[in-house]
N, C-alpha and C positions, 0 to 999 in steps of 0.2 A: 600518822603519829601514834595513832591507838594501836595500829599492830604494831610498831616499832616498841610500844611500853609491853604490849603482852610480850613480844622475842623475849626482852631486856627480863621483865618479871620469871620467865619460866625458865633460863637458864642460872638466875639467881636459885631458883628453886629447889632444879639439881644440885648445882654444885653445894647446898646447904643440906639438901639429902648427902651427900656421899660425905662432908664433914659433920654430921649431927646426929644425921636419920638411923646408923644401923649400929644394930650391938655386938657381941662379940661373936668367932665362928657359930661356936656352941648353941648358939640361942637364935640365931636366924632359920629363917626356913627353911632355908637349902639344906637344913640339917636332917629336915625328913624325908631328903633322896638317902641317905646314907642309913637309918634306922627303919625306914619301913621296909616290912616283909612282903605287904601285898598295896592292890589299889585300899582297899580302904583301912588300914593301916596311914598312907600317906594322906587319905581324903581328912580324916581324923587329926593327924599331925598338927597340917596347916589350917585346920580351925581353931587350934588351939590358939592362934594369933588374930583369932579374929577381933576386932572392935567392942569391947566391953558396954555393958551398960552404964549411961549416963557419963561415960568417957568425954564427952567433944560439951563445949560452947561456942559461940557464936562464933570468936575469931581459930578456935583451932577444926574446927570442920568446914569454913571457908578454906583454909588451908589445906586441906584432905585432899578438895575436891579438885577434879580436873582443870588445868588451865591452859592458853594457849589454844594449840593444837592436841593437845593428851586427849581428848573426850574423842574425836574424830581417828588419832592414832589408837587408842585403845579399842574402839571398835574394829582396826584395820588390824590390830594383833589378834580377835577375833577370828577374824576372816581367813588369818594366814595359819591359824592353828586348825582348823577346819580345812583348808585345803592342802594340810602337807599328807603324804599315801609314800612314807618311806625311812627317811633320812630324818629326825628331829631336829639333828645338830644344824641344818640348813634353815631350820626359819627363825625367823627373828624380829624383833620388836622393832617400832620407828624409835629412830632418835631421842624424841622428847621422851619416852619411857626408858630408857637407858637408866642404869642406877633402880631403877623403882620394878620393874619385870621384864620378866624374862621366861621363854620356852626351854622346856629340859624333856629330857626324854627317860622314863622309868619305865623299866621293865618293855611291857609292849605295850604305852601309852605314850603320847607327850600332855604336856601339862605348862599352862600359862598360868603363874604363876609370880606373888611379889615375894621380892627378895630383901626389901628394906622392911626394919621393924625397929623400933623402940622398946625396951623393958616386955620383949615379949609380946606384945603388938604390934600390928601392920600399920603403919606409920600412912598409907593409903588407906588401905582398908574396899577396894576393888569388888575382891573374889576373886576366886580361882577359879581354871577350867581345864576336863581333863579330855581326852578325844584316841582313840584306837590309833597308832602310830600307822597302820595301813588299813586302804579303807577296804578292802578284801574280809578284813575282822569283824566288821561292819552287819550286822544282820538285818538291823530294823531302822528305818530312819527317823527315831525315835529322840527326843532331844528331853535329859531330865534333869529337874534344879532343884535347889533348897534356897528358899530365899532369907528363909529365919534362923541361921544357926544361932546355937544360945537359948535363944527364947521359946522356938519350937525345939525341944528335948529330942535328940537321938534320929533325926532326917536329914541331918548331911550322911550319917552312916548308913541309914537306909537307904536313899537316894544314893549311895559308891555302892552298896552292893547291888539294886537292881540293875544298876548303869554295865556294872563287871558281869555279868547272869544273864542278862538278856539281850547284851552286845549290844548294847544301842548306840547311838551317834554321838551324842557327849553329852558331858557332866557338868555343870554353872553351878555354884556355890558361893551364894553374896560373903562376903569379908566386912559386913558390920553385923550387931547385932541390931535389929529393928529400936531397940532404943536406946541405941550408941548414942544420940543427940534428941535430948527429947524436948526439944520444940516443933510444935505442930507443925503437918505436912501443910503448904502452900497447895500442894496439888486437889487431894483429896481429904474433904473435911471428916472428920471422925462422926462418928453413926452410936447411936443410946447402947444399940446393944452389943456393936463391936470393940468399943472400949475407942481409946486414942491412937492416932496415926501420926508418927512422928516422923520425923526428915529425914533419920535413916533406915527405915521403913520402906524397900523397895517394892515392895507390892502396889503401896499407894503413894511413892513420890517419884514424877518421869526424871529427876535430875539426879537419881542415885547411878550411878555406871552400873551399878546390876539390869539398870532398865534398857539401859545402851549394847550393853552387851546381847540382853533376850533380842533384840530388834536386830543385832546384826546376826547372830543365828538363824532366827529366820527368816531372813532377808538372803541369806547362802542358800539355805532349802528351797525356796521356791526359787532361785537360780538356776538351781542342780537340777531339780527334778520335780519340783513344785512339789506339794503334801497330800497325796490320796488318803482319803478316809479310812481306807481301809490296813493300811500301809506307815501311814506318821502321825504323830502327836506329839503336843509340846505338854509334857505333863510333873505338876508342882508339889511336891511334896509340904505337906504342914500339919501342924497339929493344934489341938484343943485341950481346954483342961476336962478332965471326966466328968465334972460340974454342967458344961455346957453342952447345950444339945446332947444332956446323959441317956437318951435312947439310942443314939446313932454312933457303933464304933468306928466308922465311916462314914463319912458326906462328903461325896461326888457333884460336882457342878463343873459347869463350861461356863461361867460368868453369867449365866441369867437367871432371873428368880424367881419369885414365886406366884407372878403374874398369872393369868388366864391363856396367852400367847403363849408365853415361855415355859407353863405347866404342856400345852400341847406340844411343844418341839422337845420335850422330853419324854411324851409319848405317841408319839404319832410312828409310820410302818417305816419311817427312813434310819435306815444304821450307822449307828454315829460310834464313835469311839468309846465315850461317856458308859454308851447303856451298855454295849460288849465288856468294859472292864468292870461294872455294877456285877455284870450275868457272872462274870469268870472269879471274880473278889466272895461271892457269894457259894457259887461252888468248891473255891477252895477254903473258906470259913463259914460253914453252913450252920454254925450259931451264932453268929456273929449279923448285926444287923449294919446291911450298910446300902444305904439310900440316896434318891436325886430329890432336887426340889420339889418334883411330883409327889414325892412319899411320905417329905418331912417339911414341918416347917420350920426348920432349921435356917437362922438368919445368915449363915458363913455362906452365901452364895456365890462370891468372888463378882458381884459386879460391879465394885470398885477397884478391884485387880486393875492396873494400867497396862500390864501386857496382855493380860487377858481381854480388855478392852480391847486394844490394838489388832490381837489377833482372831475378831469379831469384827474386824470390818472398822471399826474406828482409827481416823488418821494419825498419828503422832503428835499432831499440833492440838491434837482435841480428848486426848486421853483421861483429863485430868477435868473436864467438862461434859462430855457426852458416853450417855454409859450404852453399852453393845443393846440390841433388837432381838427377836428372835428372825426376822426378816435377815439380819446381816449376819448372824452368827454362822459361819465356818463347820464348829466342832471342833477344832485342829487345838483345842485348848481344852485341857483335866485339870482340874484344879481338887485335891485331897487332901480334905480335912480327918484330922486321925485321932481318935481319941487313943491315951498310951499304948496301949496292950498292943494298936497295932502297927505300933514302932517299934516291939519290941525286937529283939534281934531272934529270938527264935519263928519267930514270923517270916523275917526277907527270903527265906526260898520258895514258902506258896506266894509271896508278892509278887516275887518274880515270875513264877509259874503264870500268874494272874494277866501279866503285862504283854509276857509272849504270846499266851492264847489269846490276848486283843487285836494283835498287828500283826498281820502277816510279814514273811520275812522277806529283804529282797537283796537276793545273793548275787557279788560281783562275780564277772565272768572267771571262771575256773573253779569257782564254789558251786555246789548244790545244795539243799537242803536234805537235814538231816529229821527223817519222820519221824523218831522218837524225839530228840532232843529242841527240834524245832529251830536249830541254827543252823548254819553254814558252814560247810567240811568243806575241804579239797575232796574234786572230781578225781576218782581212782583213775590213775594212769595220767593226770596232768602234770605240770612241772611243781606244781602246789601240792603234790600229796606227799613230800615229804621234806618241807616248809614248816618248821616249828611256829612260826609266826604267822602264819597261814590263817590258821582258828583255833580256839583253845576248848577245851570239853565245859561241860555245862556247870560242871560244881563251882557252886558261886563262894561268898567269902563265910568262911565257917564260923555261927553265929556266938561258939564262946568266944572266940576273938574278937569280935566287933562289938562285944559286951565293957572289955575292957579296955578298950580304943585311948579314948578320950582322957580318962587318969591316969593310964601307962604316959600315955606323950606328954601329960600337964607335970609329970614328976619326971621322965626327961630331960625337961627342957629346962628345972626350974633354976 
C-alpha cells in the first residue's frame, strides 16, 4: 500500500511540476545552452538558479526533495552521464525525472542538468553536472565539485575552469545554497568555531542529493578502474572569509585533523595527493601561504565532510555518526579551503597548472601524452589526429570572462 501511495504521490508531483513548476522560455535553464560561449559561461549561467538563501521551510523543502524512486533515479542519471563516450543525444533520464532533468549536450560536454525553475529558481534545486562528451577528452580521473555556490563567492567558476584546463572527469555543482533551509542539519551537529550546519548544507547533511550524487560518482570510479593515488582524487572547492584562519590563503585537508595520528599521516614518507597539490599550489604561489593540518591550526578540517567521511573508509549508513581515522583514510579526498584572492579568476590558470602537476594523466587509447602541456593529444598518424573532438589545447577559460560570469547571466535572465 505504501508504494502504491508513493507511485500515486510522485506522478502527482510531476504532472504539478509541468502545470506550475516552470516559467517562461526566456528564464529557464535551457536558456544557457543558447547564450553561453564557453564551459564556464554555462557553469555560471545555471547557478544563477540556484536555491537562495533562507528560500525553503519545513513544507516547501519536503517538497524539493527526492520522492519515490527520484533519489535512486537521480543517482542512475548520474551513472548514465558518466558513461556515455559519444552521442549525448542518446542518454537520458528515468521516468520519474522527466519534466524535472534532463542531459544536453554543449559544445564538447554533456550536462545533467534541471530544466524546471520558478521565478528564476530551480524548483529542485539538485545541482548540476557536466562530464567530457567522449571519454578520449578525458586526461585525469579527476572528479571536481562546489558544493557551496552562493555562499562560498566565486568556486563554481573556479571549479568550471579547472574542470575545462585540466580535462578532468566531471564537474558536480550542488543547486542549493547551504542556507537555502536554515534548519539544523539532522546529520551533522554544528561545531563553536564552524558556525551552523543547515539541511541544505551538503557537506554536512547525507539526504541532500548533492551527497547521492558524490557516492554515485565514486562508486563509477572504482568500477572503471578503481582511484590510484597517484592518478585520481575527488577534490572540493570552498572558501573562507579572510577573517578566518587569516594566516592561511589556502587550507588543504583530507577530512582529518589535528590529532597526533592524523598530524603523522600528513607527514609521514607515503605520497598522498593532499601533500603533492600543497608542494605544486606552493610553487605556483610562492607568497602565498598554504598549509595541512600539520602546519596550521586551522579548524576547517573537513572531518565532518559526509563525503569525505565516506570516502575514508566510512560506510554510508554511518556518515553522519562516525568521523574518518587516519588508519582508514584513502587520500582519494582534497578538501580546499580558499581564502578570496584565491578564487580570484586571475588565479585559475596556476590552479590549474597546480592540479595537473598533482595527477598524473591517463590517456585513452589513441591519445598520448603531451610533455609540455601534460594532456592528451591524438597519436600522429592515428584516426584521432584529425578529430577536433579528439582533445582541445590547454588554454583554459579566460579569467576576464569568468570575472563577469555571474552579473552578465543575473541581468540576462532577469
Amino acid at each position: 500500500m505504501l508504494e502504491l501511495w508513493a507511485h500515486v504521490v510522485q506522478t502527482i508531483s510531476v504532472v504539478l511540476t509541468f502545470v506550475l513548476g516552470h516559467d517562461s522560455d526566456f528564464r529557464t535553464p535551457s536558456t544557457c545552452f543558447k547564450v553561453s560561449r564557453d564551459i564556464g559561461y554555462l557553469a555560471a549561467c545555471l547557478d544563477t538558479f540556484t536555491v537562495p538563501r533562507g528560500y525553503y521551510n519545513t513544507i516547501t523543502y519536503d517538497m524539493a526533495q527526492p520522492i519515490g524512486t527520484q533519489r535512486e533515479d537521480w543517482k542512475t542519471s548520474i551513472n548514465t552521464l558518466l558513461s556515455v563516450d559519444g552521442n549525448c543525444s542518446l542518454a537520458s533520464v528515468p521516468v520519474s525525472l522527466h519534466g524535472l532533468y534532463d542531459i544536453a549536450p554543449f559544445q564538447d560536454f554533456c550536462v545533467l542538468f534541471e530544466t524546471s525553475s520558478r521565478c528564476g529558481t530551480y524548483l529542485k534545486g539538485w545541482g548540476f553536472m557536466i562530464v567530457p562528451s567522449r571519454r578520449r577528452a578525458v586526461a585525469r580521473d579527476v572528479h571536481i565539485s562546489a558544493p557551496h555556490p552562493h555562499f562560498d563567492g566565486g568556486t563554481v567558476e573556479q571549479a568550471a575552469s579547472v574542470f575545462y584546463s585540466t580535462r578532468s572527469s566531471s564537474l558536480l555543482v550542488a543547486g542549493r545554497a547551504r542556507n537555502a533551509f536554515m534548519s539544523p542539519s539532522s546529520c551533522i551537529k554544528s561545531g563553536s568555531m564552524t558556525g551552523a550546519y543547515y539541511r541544505t548544507d551538503p557537506a554536512h547533511n547525507n539526504e541532500e542529493p548533492f551527497f547521492d550524487a558524490s557516492i554515485a560518482i565514486h562508486e563509477w570510479q572504482h568500477r572503471r578502474s578503481g582511484c590510484p593515488s597517484r592518478s585520481c582524487g575527488f577534490l572540493q572547492f570552498h572558501g573562507k572569509g579572510t577573517l578566518t584562519c587569516a594566516s592561511d590563503h589556502v587550507f588543504l585537508s583530507t577530512g582529518l585533523g589535528n590529532s597526533s595520528s592524523s598530524q603523522s599521516w600528513y607527514t609521514d614518507n607515503v605520497d598522498r595527493p593532499v601533500k603533492r597539490l600543497q608542494r605544486n599550489l606552493r610553487h605556483s604561489f610562492p607568497s602565498w601561504t598554504v598549509s595541512l593540518p600539520s602546519d596550521s591550526q586551522c579548524p576547517l578540517t573537513a572531518t565532518k565532510n559526509v563525503f569525505g567521511r565516506h570516502l575514508n573508509g566510512i560506510g554510508v549508513p554511518h556518515v553522519c555518526s562516525k568521523a574518518a581515522t587516519s588508519r582508514l583514510a584513502t587520500g582519494e579526498f582534497i578538501h580546499a579551503e580558499q581564502a578570496p584572492i584565491s578564487r580570484n579568476p586571475s588565479h585559475y590558470e596556476a590552479w590549474s597548472k597546480a592540479v595537473v602537476d598533482t595527477f598524473e594523466a591517463t590517456c585513452s587509447e589513441g591519445m598520448v601524452l603531451d610533455a609540455e602541456t601534460k594532456l592528451c593529444i591524438p597519436h600522429v598518424g592515428s584516426d584521432l589526429e584529425n578529430d577536433q573532438h579528439a582533445g582541445y589545447t590547454m588554454q583554459g577559460l579566460h579569467p576576464d570572462r569568468s570575472r563577469w560570469y555571474t552579473v552578465l547571466f543575473s541581468f540576462l535572465l532577469m
